[in-house]
VEXSETI-779614 format. One record per residue (C-alpha): residue number from 1; x, y, z. Coordinates in nm, 2 decimals. Layout:
REM residues N
NUM:X:Y:Z
...
This chain:
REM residues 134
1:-2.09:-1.36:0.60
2:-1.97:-1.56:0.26
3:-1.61:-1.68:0.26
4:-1.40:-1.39:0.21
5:-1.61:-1.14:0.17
6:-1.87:-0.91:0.38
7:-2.20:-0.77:0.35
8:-2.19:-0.38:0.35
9:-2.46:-0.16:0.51
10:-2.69:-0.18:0.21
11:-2.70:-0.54:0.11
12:-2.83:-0.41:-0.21
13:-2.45:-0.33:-0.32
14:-2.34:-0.68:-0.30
15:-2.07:-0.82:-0.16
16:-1.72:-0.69:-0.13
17:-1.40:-0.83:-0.09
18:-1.22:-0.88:0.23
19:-0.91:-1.01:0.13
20:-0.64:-0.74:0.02
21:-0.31:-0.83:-0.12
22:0.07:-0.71:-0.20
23:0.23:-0.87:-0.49
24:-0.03:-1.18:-0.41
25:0.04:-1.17:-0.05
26:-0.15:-1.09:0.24
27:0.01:-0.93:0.57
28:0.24:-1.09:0.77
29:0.30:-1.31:0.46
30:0.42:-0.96:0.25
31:0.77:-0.93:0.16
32:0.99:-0.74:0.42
33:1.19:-0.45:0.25
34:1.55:-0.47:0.39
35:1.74:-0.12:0.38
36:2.03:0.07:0.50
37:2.03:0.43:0.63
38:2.09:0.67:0.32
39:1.93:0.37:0.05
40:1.63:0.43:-0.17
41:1.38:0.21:-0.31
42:1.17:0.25:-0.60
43:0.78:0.09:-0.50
44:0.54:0.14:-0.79
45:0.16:0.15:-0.64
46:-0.07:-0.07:-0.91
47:-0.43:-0.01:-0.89
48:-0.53:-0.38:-1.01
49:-0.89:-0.42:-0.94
50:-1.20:-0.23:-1.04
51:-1.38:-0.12:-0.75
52:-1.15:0.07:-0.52
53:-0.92:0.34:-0.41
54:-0.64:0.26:-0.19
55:-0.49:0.55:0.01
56:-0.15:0.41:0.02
57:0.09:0.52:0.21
58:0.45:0.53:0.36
59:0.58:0.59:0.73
60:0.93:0.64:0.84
61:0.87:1.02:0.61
62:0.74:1.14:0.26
63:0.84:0.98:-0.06
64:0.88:1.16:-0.39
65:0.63:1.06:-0.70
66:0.82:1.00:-0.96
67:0.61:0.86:-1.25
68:0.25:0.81:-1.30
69:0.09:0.55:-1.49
70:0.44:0.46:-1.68
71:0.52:0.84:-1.78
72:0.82:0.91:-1.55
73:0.80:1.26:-1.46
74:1.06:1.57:-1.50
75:1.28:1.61:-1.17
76:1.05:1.98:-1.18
77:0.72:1.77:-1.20
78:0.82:1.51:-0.88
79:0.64:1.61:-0.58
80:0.66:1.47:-0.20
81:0.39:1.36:0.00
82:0.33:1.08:0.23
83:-0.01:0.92:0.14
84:-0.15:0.88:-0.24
85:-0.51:0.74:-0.37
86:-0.44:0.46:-0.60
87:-0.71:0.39:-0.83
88:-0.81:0.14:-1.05
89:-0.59:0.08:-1.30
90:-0.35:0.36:-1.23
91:0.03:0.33:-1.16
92:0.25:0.55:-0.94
93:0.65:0.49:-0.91
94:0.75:0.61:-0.57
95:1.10:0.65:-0.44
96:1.11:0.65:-0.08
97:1.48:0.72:0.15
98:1.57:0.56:0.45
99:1.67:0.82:0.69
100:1.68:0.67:1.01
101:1.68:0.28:1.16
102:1.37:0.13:1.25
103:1.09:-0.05:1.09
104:0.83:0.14:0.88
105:0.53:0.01:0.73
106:0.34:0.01:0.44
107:-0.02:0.05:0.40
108:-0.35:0.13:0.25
109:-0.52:0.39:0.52
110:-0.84:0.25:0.48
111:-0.89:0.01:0.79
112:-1.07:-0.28:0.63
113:-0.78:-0.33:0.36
114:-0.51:-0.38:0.62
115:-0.67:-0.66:0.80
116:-0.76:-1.03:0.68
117:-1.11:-1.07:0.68
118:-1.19:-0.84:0.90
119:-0.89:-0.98:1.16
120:-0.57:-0.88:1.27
121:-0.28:-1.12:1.24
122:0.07:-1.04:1.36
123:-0.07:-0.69:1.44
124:-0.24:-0.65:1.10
125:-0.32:-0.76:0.76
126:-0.39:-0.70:0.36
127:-0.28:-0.39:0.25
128:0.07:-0.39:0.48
129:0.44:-0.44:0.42
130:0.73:-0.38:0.67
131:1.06:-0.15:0.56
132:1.34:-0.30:0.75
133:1.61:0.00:0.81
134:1.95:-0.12:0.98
């Protein structure tokens, strides 16, 4: 293994990063979202690097899309769901209520983004960020 990164089944594909941020942070370093019951937040999903998808997603209920890569969209156009792919380079604004207390999460779904090189710290890693509902 090479400092932050691993070697995939077929070494012929290179290397690939195993270090997976949030606004230049890595899980448990993230920023913690703190909410009341009934508040909204606005999270806009940036697909900054070239070689992956990130299935992000949102726990604690769905979230409404409600612009995509800058164009906000009609209130007919928004749609709910609970996980979206991120691509490279595209942008999605999300707008996500707190309905009940409790800690929700943040998180790409794809295992190897939401740990730091390839470990678990604090219960996770990378691709994670904690909702704090009071």
């Amino acid at each position: 293994m090479a400092q932050g990164y691993t070697f995939p089944a077929m070494p012929m594909e290179g290397l690939f990063p195993n270090l997976f941020t949030i606004n230049g942070k890595a899980y448990p370093s993230t920023e913690t979202i703190r909410m009341k019951v009934g508040q909204t937040v606005r999270l806009r999903f940036i697909g900054s690097n070239n070689n992956f998808i990130h299935p992000m997603h949102i726990h604690g209920g769905p979230f409404t899309v409600a612009a995509i890569d800058g164009e906000t969209l009609s209130q007919a156009a928004r749609y709910k769901a609970d996980t979206i792919n991120v691509g490279p380079g595209q942008r999605y604004d999300v707008l996500w209520k707190a309905t009940q207390k409790g800690t929700w999460l943040i998180h790409c779904h794809i295992p190897h983004h939401i740990t730091n090189n390839n470990e678990e710290v604090a219960g996770g890693g990378g691709l994670t960020m904690a909702i704090v509902v009071e």
